[in-house]
C-alpha positions in Angstrom: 8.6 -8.8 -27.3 7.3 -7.5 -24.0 6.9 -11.4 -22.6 10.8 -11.3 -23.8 11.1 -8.5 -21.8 9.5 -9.6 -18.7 12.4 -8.1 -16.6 11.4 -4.1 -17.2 8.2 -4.5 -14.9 9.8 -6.1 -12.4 12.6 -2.7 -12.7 9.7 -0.4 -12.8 8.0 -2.4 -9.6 10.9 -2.2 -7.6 11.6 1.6 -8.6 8.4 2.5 -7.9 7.8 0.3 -4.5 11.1 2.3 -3.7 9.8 5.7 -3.9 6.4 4.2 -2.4 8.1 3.3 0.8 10.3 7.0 0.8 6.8 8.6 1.0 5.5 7.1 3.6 9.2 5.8 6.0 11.6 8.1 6.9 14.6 7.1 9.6 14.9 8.1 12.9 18.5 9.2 14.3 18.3 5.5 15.6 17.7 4.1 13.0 14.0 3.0 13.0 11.5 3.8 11.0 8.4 6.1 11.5 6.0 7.4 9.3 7.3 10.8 7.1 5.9 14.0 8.1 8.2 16.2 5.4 10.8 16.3 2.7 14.0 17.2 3.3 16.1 18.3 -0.1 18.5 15.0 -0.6 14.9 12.9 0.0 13.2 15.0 -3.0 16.0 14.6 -5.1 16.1 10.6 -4.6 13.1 10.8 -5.2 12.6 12.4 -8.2 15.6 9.9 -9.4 13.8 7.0 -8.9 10.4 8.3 -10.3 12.6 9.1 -13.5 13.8 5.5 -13.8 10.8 4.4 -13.4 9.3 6.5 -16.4 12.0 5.3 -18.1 11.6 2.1 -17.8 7.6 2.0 -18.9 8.2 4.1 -21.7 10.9 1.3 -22.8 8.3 -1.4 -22.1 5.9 0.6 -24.5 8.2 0.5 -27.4 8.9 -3.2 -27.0 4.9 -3.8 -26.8 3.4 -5.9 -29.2 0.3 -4.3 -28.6 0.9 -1.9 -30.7 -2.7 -0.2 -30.8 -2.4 0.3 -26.6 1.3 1.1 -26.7 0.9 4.8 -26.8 -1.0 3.9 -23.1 1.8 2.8 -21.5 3.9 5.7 -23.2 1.6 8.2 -21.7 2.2 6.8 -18.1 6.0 6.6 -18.7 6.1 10.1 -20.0 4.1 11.3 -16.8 5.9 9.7 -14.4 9.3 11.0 -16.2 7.5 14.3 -15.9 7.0 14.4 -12.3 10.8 12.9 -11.5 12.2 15.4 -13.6 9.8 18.1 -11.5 10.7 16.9 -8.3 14.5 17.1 -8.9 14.5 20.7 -10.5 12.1 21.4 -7.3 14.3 19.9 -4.8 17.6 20.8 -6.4 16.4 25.0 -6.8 14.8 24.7 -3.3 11.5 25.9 -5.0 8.0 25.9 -4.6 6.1 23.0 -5.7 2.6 22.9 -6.1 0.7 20.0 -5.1 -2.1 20.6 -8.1 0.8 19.5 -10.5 1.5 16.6 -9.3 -1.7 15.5 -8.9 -2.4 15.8 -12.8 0.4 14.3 -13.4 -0.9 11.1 -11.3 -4.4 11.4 -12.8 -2.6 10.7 -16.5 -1.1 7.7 -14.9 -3.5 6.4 -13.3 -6.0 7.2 -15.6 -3.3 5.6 -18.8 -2.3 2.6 -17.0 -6.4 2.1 -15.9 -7.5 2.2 -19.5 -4.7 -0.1 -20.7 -5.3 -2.6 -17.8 -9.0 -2.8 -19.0 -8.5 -3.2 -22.5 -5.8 -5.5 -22.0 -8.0 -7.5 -19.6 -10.8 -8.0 -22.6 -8.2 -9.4 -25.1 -7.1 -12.6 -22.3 -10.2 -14.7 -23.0 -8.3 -18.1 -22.4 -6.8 -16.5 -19.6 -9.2 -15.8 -16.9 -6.9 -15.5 -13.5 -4.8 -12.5 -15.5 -8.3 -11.4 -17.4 -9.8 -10.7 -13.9 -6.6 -9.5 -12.0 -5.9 -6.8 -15.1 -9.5 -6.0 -14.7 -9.2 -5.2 -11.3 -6.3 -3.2 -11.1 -7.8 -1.0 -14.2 -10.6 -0.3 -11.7 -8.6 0.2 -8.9 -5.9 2.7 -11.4 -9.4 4.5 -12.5 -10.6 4.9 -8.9 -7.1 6.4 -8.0 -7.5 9.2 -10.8 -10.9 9.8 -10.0 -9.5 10.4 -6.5 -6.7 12.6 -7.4 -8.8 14.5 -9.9 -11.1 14.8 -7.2 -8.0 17.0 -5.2 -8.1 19.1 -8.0 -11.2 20.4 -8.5 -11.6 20.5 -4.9 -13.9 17.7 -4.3 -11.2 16.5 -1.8 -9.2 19.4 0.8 -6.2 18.3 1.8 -5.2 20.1 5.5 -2.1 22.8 4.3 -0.5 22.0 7.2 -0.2 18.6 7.0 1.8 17.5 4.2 2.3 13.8 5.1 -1.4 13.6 3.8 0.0 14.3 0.4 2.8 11.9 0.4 0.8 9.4 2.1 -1.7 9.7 -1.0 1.7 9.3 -3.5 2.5 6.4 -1.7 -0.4 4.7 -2.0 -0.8 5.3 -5.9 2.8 4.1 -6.4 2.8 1.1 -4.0 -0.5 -0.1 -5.7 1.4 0.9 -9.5 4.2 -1.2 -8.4 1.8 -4.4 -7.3 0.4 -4.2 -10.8 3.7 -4.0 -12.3 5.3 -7.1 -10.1 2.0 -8.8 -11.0 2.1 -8.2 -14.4 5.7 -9.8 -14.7 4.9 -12.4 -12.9 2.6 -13.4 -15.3 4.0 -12.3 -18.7 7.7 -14.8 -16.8 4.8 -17.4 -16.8 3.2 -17.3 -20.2 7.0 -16.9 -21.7 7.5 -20.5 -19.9 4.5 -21.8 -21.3 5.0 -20.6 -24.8 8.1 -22.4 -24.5 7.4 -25.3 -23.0 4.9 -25.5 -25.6 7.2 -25.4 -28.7 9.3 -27.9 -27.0 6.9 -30.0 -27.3 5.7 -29.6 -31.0 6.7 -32.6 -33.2 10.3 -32.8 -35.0 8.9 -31.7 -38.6 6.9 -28.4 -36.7 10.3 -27.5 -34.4 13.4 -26.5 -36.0 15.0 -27.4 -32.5 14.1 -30.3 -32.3 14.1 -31.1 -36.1 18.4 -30.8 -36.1 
């Protein structure tokens, strides 16, 4: 169901390479782009908009998995990432507070989540090396990214109060590498839909009930 399906990680990709590029571009008054330094209210609440989506749309890819045994992996990254979209538009929209140590434990269960699903789903593709080693990596790369933002919140890692592009910089990053996986990952579940159906195209007439009428 979730080769079917190929088209909700490319929607998550994109969502999430969207927010990606908010965190680290912002527009000048003439129109070019420069690196963000702040949030401003109508930025938050896009923001949070699109980090909802994208929650949204993992959390459907988890119920359409036919992994059942990891699906409650990819659940748990959805329901994060939902989590901090719905955080960042109450924050935005109430002109509030929000604390940075909340939404780094929000990114260590989705990095951690997607990491641990990448790995396991990297064991099961033995007649697929290219995706075996390219899920393998990105688990290690998702687990490396919680370690880091776990590491922010025992305080392992300072980040400089003033300066909170160093924050959204480090939100970019995790989302912009998330929404690489994601592309990659549909790239390659398009591909082994094609092949499955090239395949039973080519079964004999008595095996293929296409081909059979």
């Amino acid at each position: 169901m979730l080769i079917k399906n190929w088209w909700l990680p490319v929607l998550c990709g994109v969502l999430e390479a969207m927010y990606s590029a908010m965190n680290f571009f912002m527009q000048r008054p003439d129109g070019s782009l420069t690196l963000r330094t702040g949030v401003h209210r109508s930025t938050g609440l896009q923001m949070g908009m699109l980090a909802l989506a994208a929650g949204a749309c993992t959390i459907a890819a988890s119920i359409w998995s036919s992994s059942k045994g990891k699906s409650w992996l990819l659940a748990l990254n959805g329901l994060a990432c939902s989590a901090l979209g719905v955080i960042l538009i109450f924050t935005f929209w109430t002109n509030g507070p929000l604390a940075f140590s909340t939404v780094a434990l929000l990114i260590v269960a989705m990095a951690m989540s997607s990491g641990v699903f990448e790995l396991v789903t990297a064991q099961t593709l033995r007649r697929h090396v290219l995706d075996k080693w390219f899920l393998g990596a990105a688990g290690v790369a998702s687990v490396g990214f919680a370690v880091a933002f776990l590491a922010f919140l025992v305080g392992w890692i300072e980040l400089e109060p003033r300066l909170p592009a160093q924050s959204l910089h480090w939100l970019g990053s995790y989302f912009g590498f998330s929404a690489i996986c994601m592309l990659g990952l549909a790239l390659r579940l398009h591909r082994l839909g094609l092949s499955q159906s090239g395949e039973w195209e080519d079964l004999p007439a008595l095996g293929n009930p296409k081909r059979a009428h």
